[in-house]
N, C-alpha and C positions, 0 to 999 in steps of 0.2 A: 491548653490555650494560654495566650499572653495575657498579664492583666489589664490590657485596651481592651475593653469589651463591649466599648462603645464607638461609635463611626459615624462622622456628620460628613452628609451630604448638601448641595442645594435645595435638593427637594423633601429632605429632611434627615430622618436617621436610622442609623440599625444600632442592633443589641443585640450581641452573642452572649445566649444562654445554655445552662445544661440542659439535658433533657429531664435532670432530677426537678432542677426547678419547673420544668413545664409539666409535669405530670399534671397538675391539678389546674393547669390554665385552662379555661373554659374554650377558648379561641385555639389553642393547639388543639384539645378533642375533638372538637368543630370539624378541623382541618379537612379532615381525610377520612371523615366517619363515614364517608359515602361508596369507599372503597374495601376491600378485600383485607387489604393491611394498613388498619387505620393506625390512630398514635399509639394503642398499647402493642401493635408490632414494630412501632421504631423505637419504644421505651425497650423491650423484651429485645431486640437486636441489639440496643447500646450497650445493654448491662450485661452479654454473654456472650459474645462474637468477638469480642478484641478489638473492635473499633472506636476511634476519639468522634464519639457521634456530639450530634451540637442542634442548638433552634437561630435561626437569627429573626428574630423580633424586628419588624417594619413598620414607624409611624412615622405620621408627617407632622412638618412644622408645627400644627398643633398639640403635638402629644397623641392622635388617636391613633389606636393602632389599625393601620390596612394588612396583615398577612401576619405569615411566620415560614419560614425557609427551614426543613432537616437538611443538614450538611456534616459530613465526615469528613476526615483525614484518612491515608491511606499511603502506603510503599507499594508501589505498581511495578513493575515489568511493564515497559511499552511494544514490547515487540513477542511477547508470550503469543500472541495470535497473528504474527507476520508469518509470512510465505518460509520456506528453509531457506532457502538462497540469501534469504536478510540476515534469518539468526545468524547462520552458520559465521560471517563475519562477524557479527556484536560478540559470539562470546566467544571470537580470537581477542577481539579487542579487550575483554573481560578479565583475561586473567593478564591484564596488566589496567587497568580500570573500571575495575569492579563493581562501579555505580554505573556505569554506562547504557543510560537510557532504562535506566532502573531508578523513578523519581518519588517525591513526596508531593502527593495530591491533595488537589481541595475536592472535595465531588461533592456535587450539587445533589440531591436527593434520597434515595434508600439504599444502603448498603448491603442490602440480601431483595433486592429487590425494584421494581422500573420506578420513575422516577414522577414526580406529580407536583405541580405547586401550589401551594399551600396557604392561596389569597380566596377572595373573593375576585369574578373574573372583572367588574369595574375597575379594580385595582390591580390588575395585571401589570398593565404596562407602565403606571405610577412603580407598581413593586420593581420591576425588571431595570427601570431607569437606577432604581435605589442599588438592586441589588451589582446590576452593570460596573457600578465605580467601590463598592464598596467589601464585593469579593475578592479583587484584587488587592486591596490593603489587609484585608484579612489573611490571605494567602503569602504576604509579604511577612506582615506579623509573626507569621507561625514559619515563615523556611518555608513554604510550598513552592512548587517550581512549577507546576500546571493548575489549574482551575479546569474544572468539567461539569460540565452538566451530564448526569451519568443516566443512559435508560429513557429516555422521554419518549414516550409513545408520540407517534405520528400526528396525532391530534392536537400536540401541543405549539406545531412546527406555524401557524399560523400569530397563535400569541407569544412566541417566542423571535419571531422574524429580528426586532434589536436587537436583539444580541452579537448576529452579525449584518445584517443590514444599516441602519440607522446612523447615523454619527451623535453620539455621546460620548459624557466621559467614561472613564474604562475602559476595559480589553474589548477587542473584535472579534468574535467569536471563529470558529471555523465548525462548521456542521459536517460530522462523516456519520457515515451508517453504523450501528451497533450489532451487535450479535441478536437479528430478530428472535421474539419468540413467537409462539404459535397459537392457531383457535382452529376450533372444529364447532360449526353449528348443531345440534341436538335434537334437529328433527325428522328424529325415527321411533319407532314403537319398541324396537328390538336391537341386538347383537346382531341380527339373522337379516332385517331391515335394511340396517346401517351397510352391512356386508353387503350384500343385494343391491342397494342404493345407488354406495357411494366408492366402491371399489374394484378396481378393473379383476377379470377373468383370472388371470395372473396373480395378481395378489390373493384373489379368497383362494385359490386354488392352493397359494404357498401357507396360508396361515391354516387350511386344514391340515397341510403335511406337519407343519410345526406343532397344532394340536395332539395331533397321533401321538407324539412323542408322551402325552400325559398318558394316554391308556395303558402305556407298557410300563408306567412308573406306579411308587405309592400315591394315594389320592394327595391333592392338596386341601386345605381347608383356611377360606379366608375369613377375617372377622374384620368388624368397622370399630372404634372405641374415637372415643372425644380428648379422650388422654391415655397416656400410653403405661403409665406408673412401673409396674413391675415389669414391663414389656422395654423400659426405656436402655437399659443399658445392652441388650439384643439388639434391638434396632438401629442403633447409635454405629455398634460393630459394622454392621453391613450397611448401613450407609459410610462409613471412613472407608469399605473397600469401592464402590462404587467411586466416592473420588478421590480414591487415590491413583482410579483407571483415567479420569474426566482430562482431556487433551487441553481446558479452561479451568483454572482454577482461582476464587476468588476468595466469597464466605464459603466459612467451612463452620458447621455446625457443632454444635453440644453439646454436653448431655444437660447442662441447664436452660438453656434456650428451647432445649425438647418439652422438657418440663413443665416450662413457664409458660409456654405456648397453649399447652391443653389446660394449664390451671387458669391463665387469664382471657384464653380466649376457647371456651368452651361449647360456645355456639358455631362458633367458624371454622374450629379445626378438625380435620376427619385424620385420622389416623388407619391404614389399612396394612394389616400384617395376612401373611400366608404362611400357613404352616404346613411340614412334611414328615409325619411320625412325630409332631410333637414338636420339630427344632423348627425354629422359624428361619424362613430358605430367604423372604421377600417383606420389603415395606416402602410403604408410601406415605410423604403426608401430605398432604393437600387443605384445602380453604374451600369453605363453601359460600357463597354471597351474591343474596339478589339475582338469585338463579343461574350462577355459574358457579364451575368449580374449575378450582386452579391447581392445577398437580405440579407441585412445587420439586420435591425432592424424592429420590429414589435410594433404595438400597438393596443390593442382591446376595448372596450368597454363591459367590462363583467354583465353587465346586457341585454344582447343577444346575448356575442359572443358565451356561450356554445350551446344556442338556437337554432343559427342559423349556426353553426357549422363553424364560422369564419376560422379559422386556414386554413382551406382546404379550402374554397371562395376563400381565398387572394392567395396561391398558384395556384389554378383554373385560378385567372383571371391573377393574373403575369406567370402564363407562356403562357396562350395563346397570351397576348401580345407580349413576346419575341419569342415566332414562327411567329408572324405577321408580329415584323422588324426582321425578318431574322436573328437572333442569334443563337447561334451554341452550348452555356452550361449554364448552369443552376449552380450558386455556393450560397450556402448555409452558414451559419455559426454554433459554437457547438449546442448542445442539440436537444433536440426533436427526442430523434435518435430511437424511437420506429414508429413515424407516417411515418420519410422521410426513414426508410428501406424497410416498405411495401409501400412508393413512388416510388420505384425502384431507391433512391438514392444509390453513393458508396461514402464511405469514400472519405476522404481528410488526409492524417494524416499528424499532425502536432507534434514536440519534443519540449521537453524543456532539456535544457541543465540548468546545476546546480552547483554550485561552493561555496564554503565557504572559506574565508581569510585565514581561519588559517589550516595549515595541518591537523591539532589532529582532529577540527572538521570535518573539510573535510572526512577524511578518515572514522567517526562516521556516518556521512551522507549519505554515500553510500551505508550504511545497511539500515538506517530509509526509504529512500524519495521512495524503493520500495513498503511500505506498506502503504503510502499516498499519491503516486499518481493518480491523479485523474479522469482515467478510469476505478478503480475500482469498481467506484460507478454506474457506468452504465451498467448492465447484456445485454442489449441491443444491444450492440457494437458487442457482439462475435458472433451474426446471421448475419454481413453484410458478402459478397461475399470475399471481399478484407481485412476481420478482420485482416489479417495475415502481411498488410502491416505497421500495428501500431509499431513500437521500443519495441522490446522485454523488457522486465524487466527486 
């Protein structure tokens, strides 16, 4: 950051803070305790992921503070999830400008994670007015070339409408659809339930063939842990293969952030490994909260996960464990959206909202970011049930 670390508005002011200094702020804890990944996952994400994470502190004319905003910085690829017909030109044009449509970002929210604001909701739209004029000068301050509001669940598309509706000061947002993620509601008794339920003839029919495949193999053996300690640098491996496969790549984890995950958040985090003779083939880590679990990241061992038809083992055995402790949804994150449709999952959708400093560009942007944003790329997406709740283009 620049040393402006403070920014007046009409309606009052912001203050860009670390996240070191917010660790012990009562009102950042507050934030987001109500969520999955509250403030000790965007403390544990700043200090091990590589990203310039931040707080922007929100009070009004009187000094009192209404909110607190997480914000990163970030070098994006814009067109990492366009159609081929787009790349395939950008990187002719690449190897004679190299930055091209490869920018430095503001993003609004979590960086390994969908996006949430971090007020009280009376103060929403007092925040949004503030935060409206005053992330553009921050974004200016630092060389950023776009602002984003990155991940915002569907829910928030109501309190968020100024951003680009309203006229105020600041950027005018432009809202495209994000790479949704997914939920599966949890009411079944069983595997066998769920199967029977919620899945056409065809599917149980294909994932009994894929089970077969374990009879004729050595057993597996899954276990659950809170933290992964001696198991961390295993797992670590087969997660870096998994995304070094991923066609989206963004955070990328390790091995401290594994760490610091199950030491500081030890109630929340579930960790599930499978083992085959011993070598561990499979892992997951996942979030437990308020009766959901959220299966965050995966890792395989692809010298038998195609084999053995891992993908679906791990989902197999993590959800019959979260029907065991009595959980109520199944949350998912992007991709994979051809196996979790005929899972019987539904969407999640998530926006991103979009902004550029300067009008001229701004207003050029609102034509481009239709044809590169990146649900494009997935034909997948338009067979779910709920396609339709995605942010129009």
């Amino acid at each position: 950051m620049t040393p402006a670390t403070v920014f007046e508005t009409a309606a009052g002011r912001a203050r860009v803070a670390s996240l070191a200094e917010l660790r012990d702020d009562a009102g950042w804890r507050a934030a987001f305790a109500h969520l999955a990944k509250d403030a000790r996952y965007y403390d544990i994400v700043g200090g091990t992921l590589g990203f310039a994470c931040h707080g922007l502190l929100l009070e009004d004319r009187d000094g009192l503070r209404r909110g607190v905003q997480p914000f990163f910085f970030v070098d994006q690829d814009l067109v990492a999830t366009a159609p081929g017909w787009l790349r395939a030109p950008v990187q002719a044009v690449r190897r004679i400008f190299p930055r091209c449509l490869r920018l430095k970002m503001l993003m609004v929210g979590c960086a390994a994670g969908e996006g949430h604001l971090g007020g009280a909701v009376p103060a929403e739209r007092w925040g949004l007015a503030v935060m409206r004029e005053v992330l553009v000068k921050v974004a200016r301050a630092n060389m950023a070339a776009l602002v984003v509001w990155k991940d915002f669940p569907a829910q928030y598309r109501s309190p968020l409408d100024p951003l680009h509706c309203a006229p105020a000061p600041g950027a005018c947002y432009v809202r495209i659809p994000s790479m949704p993620a997914t939920r599966l509601s949890l009411g079944y008794t069983s595997w066998d339930d769920y199967m029977a339920r919620k899945l056409s003839h065809a599917m149980r029919k294909n994932l009994r063939r894929k089970f077969k495949a374990l009879t004729k193999a050595a057993p597996l053996e899954m276990t659950v842990v809170n933290e992964l300690g001696a198991h961390t640098d295993e797992a670590l491996a087969l997660y870096l293969q998994t995304f070094a496969r991923s066609p989206l790549q963004f955070e990328k984890l390790t091995r401290d952030f594994l760490l610091r995950l199950g030491a500081e958040m030890p109630e929340r985090a579930r960790f599930f490994l499978w083992r085959q003779n011993g070598k561990l083939v499979a892992f997951s880590l996942c979030l437990v909260h308020d009766g959901a679990i959220y299966d965050e990241y995966l890792g395989l061992d692809y010298t038998v996960a195609l084999d053995l038809h891992l993908y679906f083992v791990t989902f197999r055995d993590i959800l019959t464990w979260a029907l065991a402790q009595g959980l109520t949804a199944y949350h998912s994150t992007p991709l994979n959206y051809d196996p979790k449709l005929h899972l019987g999952f539904a969407l999640a959708p998530l926006d991103l909202y979009v902004a550029h400093p300067s009008p001229v560009l701004n207003a050029l942007l609102r034509h481009i970011l239709p044809l590169i944003q990146p649900t494009r790329a997935q034909p997948a997406l338009r067979h779910f049930a709920n396609a339709h709740e995605m942010a129009p283009v």
